[in-house]
C-alpha positions in Angstrom: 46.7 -5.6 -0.5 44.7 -6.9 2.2 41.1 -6.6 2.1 40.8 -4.9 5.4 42.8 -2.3 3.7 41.4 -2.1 0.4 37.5 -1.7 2.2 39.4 1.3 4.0 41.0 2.6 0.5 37.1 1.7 -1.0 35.4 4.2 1.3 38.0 7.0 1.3 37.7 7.0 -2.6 33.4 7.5 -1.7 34.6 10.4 0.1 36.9 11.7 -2.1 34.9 11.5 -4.9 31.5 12.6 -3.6 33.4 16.3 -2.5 32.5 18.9 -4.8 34.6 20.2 -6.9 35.7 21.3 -10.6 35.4 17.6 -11.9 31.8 17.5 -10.5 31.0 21.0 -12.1 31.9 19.7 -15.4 29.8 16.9 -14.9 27.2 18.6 -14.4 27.8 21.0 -16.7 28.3 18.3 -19.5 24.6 16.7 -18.6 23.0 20.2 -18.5 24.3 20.9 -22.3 23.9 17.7 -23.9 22.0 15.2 -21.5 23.6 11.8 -20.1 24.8 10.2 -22.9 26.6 12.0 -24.7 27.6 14.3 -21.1 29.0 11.1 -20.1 32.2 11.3 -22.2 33.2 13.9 -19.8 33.4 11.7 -17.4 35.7 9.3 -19.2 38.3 12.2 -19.8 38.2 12.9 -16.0 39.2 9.2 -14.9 42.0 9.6 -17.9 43.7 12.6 -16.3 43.4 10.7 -12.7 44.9 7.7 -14.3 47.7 9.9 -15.7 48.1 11.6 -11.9 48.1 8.0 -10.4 50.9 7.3 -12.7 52.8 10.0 -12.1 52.3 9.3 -8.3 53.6 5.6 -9.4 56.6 6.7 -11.1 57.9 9.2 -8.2 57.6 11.8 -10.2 54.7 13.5 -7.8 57.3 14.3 -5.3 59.3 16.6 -8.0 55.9 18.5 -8.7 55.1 18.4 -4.6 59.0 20.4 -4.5 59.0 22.5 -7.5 57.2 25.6 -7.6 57.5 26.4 -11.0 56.3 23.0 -12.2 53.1 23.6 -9.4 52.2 27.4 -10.5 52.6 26.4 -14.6 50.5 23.7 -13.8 47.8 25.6 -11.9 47.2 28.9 -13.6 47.1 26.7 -16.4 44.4 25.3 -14.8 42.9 28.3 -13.3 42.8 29.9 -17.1 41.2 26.9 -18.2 38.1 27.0 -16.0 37.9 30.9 -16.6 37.4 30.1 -20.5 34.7 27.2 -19.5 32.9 29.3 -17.3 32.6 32.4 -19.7 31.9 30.0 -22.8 28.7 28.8 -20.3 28.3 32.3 -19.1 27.4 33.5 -22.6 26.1 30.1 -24.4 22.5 30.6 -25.8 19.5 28.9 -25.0 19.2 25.4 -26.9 16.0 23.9 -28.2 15.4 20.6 -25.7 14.2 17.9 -27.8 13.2 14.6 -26.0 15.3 12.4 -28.5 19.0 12.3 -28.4 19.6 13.3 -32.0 22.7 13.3 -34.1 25.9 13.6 -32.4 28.1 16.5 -34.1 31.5 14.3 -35.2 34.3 14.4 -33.0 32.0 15.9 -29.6 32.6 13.0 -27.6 36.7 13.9 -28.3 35.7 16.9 -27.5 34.3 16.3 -24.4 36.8 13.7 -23.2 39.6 15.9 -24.0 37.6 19.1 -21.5 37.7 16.6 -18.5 40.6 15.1 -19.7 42.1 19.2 -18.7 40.0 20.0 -15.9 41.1 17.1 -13.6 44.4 16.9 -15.4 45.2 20.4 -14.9 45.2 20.5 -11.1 48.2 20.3 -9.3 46.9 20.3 -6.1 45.2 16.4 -7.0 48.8 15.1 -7.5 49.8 15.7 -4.3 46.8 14.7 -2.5 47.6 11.6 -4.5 51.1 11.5 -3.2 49.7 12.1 0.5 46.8 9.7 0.3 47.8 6.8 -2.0 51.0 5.5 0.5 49.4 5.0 3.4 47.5 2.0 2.1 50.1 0.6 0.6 52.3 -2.5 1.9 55.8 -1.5 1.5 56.5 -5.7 1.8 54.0 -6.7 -1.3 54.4 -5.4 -5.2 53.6 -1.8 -5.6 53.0 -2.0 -8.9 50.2 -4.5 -8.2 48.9 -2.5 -5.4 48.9 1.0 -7.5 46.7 -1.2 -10.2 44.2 -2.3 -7.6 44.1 1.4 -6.2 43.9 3.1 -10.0 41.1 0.6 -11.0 39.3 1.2 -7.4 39.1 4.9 -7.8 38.2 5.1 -11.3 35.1 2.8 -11.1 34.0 5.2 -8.1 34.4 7.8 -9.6 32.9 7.0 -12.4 29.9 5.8 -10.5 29.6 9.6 -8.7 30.5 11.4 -11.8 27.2 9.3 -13.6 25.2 10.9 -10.9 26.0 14.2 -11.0 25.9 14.3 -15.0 22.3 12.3 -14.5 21.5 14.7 -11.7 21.7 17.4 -14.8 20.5 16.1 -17.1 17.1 15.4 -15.6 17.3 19.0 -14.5 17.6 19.7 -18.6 14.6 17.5 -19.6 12.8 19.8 -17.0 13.7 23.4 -18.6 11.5 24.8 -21.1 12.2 28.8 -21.7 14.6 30.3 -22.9 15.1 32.2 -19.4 15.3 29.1 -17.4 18.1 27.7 -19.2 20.0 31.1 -19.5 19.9 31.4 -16.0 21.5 27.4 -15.4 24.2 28.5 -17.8 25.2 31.4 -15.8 24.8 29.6 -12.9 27.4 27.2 -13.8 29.1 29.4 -15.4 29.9 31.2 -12.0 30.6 28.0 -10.8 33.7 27.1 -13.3 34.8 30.6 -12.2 34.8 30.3 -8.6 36.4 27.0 -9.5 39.2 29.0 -10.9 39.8 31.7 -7.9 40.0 28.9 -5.5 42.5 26.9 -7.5 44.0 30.6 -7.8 44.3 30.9 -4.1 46.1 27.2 -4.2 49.3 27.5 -2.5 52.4 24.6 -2.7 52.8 23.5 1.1 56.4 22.9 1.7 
């Protein structure tokens, strides 16, 4: 790939990543409930399920998902359930007691976490084929594919996980600044709306022939 075209691919992945959407809201949502640290695993599940789409982008299989409806709409209200059941379990989540250290880590919450973003990103149909649409154009049909998908995968991923740092730091500094019960009620439900408006616009998601 040549490094005219890679600077190109660098600053689409900026833009790409830096758009709001349900990955961001889970990043946020992740820092709000448990602060950077341990928030952070969500992040690492996100970059999992784009490694996974990239794959499947690789392999040729994102064309079959870009024709099949039935493969798109499983995939999406799959989806679309999924960020209804995140939004309402931070809808109703009860205040937490903010302590300034990081304290003990229940076991198996950083699995937990990975696996949620792991199903947020993984879990939208629509990311495959923007993957499909995108991913080609800056690649040189002449040179190994496989090499050039690597460079591409590792590109994105260190992006995102660059944007995805700011917007779980971005909450979790937001955390450290709550102190009533009220105050962090009212953040719950507020991204609690936002997982479900997450989920009527993936809902409203239609497969472009």
């Amino acid at each position: 790939m040549a490094i005219e075209t890679w600077l190109a691919f660098f600053v689409a992945c900026w833009v790409i990543s830096l758009s709001p959407g349900a990955g961001a809201i889970a990043s946020m949502s992740a820092g709000l409930q448990y602060g950077f640290w341990r928030g952070y695993w969500n992040a690492l599940g996100l970059q999992l399920a784009l490694l996974m789409q990239i794959a499947v982008v690789a392999a040729g299989l994102g064309a079959v998902l870009a024709t099949s409806e039935l493969a798109f709409n499983l995939i999406k209200w799959f989806g679309v359930a999924y960020l209804v059941y995140l939004g309402w379990k931070q809808w109703v989540a009860l205040p937490g007691e903010i302590s300034a250290g990081e304290g003990e880590r229940p076991l198996g919450r950083p699995l937990t976490l990975v696996l949620r973003g792991f199903l947020v990103n993984a879990s939208n149909p629509k990311a495959i084929i923007f993957i499909l649409a995108v991913l080609p154009q800056f690649l040189d049909l002449q040179g190994s594919l496989l090499a050039q998908y690597t460079v591409m995968a590792a590109t994105m991923v260190a992006v995102d996980l660059v944007v995805m740092a700011g917007y779980t730091g971005l909450a979790a500094r937001v955390l450290r600044a709550l102190r009533s019960p009220r105050q962090q009620r009212i953040l719950n439900r507020t991204f609690g709306g936002l997982f479900m408006a997450a989920a009527g616009l993936l809902a409203m998601v239609r497969r472009t022939a």
